[in-house]
Backbone bond lengths (Angstrom), bond angles and torsions (degrees), N, CA, C in turn:
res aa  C-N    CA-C-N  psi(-1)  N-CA   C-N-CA  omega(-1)  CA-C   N-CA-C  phi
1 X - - - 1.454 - - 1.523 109.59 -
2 X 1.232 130.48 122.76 1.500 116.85 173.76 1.810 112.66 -94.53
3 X 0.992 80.35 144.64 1.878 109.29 177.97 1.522 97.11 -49.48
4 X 1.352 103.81 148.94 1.727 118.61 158.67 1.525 107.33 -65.45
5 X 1.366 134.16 -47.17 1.405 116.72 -173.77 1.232 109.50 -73.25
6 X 1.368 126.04 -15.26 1.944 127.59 175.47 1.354 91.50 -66.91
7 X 1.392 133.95 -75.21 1.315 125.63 -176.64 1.678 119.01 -27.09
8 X 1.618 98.40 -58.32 1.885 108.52 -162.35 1.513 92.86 -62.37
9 X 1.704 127.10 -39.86 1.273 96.03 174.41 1.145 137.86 -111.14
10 X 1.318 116.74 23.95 1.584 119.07 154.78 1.366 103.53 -85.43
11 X 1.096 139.65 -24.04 1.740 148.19 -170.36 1.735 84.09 -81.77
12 X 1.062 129.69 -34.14 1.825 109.09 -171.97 1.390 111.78 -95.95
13 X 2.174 108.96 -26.87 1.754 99.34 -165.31 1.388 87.97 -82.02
14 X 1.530 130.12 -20.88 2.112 109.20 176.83 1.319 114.95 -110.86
15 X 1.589 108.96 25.44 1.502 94.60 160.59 1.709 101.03 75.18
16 X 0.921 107.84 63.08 1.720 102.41 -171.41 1.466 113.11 -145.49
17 X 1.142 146.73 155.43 1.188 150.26 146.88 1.586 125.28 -62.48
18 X 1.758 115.33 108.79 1.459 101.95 -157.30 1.383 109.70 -81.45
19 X 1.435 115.11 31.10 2.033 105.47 142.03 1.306 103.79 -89.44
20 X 0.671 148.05 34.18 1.539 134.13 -147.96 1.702 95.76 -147.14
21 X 1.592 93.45 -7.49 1.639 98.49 -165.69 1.894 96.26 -107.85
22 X 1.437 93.84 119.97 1.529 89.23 -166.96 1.580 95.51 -152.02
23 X 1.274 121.46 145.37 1.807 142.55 -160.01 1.306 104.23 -52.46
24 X 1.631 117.02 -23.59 1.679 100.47 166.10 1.406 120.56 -102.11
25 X 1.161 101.70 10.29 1.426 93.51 -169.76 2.120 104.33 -69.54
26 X 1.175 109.77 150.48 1.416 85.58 -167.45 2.259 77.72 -160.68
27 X 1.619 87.54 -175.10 1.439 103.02 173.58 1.532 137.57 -53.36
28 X 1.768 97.62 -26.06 1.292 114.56 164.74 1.518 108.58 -77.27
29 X 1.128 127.14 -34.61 1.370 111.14 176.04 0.962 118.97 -109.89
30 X 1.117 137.32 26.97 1.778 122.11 161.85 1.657 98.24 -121.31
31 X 0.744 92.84 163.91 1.938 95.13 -165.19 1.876 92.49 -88.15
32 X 1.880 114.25 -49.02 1.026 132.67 -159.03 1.658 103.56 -68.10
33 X 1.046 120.73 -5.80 1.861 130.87 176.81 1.131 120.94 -77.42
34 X 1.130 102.05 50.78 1.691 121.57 164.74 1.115 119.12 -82.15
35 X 1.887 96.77 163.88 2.010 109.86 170.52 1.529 100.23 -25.85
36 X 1.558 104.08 -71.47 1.364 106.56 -130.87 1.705 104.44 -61.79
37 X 1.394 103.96 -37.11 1.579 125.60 -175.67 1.448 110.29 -84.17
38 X 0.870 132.86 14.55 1.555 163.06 -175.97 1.536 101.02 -103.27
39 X 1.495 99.15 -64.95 1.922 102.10 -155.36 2.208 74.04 -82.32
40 X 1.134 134.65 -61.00 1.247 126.86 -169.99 1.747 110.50 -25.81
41 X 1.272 99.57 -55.55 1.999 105.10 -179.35 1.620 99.33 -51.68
42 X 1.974 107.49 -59.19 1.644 87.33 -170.72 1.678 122.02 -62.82
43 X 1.306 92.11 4.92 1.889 68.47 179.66 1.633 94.22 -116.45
44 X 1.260 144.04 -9.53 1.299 118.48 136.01 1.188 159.26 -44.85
45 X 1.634 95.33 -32.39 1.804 110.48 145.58 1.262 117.48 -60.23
46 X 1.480 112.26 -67.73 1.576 89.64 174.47 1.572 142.69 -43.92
47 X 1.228 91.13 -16.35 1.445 82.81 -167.68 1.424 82.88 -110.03
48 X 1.156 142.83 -38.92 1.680 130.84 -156.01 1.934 95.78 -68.12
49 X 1.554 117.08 -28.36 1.159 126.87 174.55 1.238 146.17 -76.26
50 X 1.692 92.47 -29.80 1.463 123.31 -164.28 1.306 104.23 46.47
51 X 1.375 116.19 76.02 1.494 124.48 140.80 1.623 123.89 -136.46
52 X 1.022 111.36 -155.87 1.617 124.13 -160.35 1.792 104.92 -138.24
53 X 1.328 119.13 81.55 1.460 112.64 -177.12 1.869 113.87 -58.95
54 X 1.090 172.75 158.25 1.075 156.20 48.12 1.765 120.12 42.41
55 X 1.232 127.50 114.82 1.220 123.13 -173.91 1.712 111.64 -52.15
56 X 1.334 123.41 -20.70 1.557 139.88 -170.22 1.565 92.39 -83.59
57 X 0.968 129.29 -56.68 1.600 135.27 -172.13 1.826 97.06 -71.96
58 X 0.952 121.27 -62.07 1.523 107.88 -177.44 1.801 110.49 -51.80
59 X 1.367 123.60 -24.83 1.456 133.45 -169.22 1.566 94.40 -78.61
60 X 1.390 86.71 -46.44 1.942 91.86 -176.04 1.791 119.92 -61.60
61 X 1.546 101.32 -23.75 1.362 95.21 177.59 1.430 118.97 -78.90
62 X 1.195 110.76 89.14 1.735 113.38 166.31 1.580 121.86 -98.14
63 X 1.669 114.20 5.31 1.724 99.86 178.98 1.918 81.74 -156.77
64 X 1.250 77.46 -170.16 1.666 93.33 -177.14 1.568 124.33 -65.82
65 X 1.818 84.97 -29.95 1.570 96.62 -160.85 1.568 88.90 -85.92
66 X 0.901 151.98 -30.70 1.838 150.29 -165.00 1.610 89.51 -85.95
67 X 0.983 137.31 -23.53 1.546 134.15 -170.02 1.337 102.13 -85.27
68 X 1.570 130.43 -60.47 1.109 127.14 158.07 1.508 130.61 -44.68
69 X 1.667 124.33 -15.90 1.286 112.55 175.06 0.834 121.75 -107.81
70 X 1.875 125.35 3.22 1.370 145.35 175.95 1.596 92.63 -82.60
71 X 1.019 115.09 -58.79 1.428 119.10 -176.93 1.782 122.41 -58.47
72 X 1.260 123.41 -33.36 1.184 156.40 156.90 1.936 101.36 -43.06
73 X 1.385 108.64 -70.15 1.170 125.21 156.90 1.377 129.58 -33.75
74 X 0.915 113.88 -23.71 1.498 125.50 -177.38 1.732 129.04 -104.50
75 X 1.511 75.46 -36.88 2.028 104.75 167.45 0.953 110.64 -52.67
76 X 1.308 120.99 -41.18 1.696 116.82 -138.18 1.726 104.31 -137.58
């Protein structure tokens, strides 16, 4: 299940509407899923989370749904 703040901040780092924010949405489909806006999300997780991603887990995040289970991962 993803969290309301996973939504609010992938819905704010691409400029998006957070219905719009949904487990496939990923790099292939948003045009705006770039490097730069890429490395912007990981350091909003970290910090909106207070954790420490792994360079393998940030590589791994390519959609919504891998972002939520890295993060998930970390929670618990």
């Amino acid at each position: 299940m993803m969290d309301d703040e996973i939504k609010e901040l992938v819905a704010e780092i691409f400029n998006i509407e957070e219905e719009d924010v949904i487990p496939a949405l990923s790099q292939d489909t948003l045009d705006n899923w770039d490097s730069l806006n890429h490395l912007k999300l990981v350091t909003a997780v970290e910090q909106e989370f207070n954790i420490s991603l792994t360079m393998d887990e940030i590589d791994d995040i390519t959609n919504v749904e891998k972002l939520v289970a890295v993060i998930n991962t970390h929670k618990s």
